[in-house]
N, C-alpha and C positions, 0 to 999 in steps of 0.2 A: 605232372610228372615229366623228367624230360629221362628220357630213353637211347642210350649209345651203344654200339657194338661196332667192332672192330668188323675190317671186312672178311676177315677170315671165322668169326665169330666166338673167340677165345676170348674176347675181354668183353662186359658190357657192364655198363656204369646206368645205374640209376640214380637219380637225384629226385629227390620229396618234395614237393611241396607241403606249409603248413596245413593246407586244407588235406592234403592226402594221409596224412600221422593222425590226424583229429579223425579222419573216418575209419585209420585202420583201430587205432584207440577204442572205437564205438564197435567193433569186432569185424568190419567191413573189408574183408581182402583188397588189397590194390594186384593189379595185374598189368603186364608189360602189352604195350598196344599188337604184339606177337603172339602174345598169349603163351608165353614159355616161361614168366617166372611170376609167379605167384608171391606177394610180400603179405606176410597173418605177421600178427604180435601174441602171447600170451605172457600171462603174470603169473603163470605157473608151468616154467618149462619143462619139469621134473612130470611132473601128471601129464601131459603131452608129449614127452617122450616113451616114457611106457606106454601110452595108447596107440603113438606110430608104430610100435616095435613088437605088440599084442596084435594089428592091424594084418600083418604076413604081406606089407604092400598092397591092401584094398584100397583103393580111393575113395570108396563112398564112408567106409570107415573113417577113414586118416580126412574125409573133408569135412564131417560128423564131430570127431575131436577137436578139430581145429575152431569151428564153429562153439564148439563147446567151450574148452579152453580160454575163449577171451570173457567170456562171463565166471572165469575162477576168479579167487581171492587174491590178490599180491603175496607172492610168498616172499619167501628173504632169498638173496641171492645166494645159489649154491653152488660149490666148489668145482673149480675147472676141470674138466677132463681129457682125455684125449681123445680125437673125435672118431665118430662112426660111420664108415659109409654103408649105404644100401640101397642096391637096386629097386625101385618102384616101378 
């Protein structure tokens, strides 16, 4: 992983390596050498957002899901939204 941030800290660029997709694929978080940004994949984001969003901001829940989440089924890609924020 090669890891960039601006000096002000407003932009930061990650780049994957193949070996790092292959371990997040196998449900293995990658995380920035910082430890501020956490990269998960799931193949059912629909079921993972209702669990962050049921969570009320827990982390030991929402890191429970996320753990979970990469062991769901492929679902079919579901229609664009407009995004949500929230404080954790």
């Amino acid at each position: 992983m090669m890891y960039l941030s601006s000096r002000e800290g407003h932009l930061r660029i990650i780049i994957l390596e193949t070996e790092n997709l292959e371990e997040i694929r196998k449900g293995h978080c990658a995380r920035t050498p910082d430890g501020a940004i956490l990269i998960a994949w799931t193949p059912d984001p629909e079921w993972l957002a209702e669990r962050i969003l049921a969570s009320k901001g827990d982390s030991g829940l929402i890191a429970a899901a996320i753990d979970e989440a990469a062991k769901r089924p492929q679902q079919p890609l579901r229609p664009s939204h407009d995004p949500r924020h929230y404080n954790l």
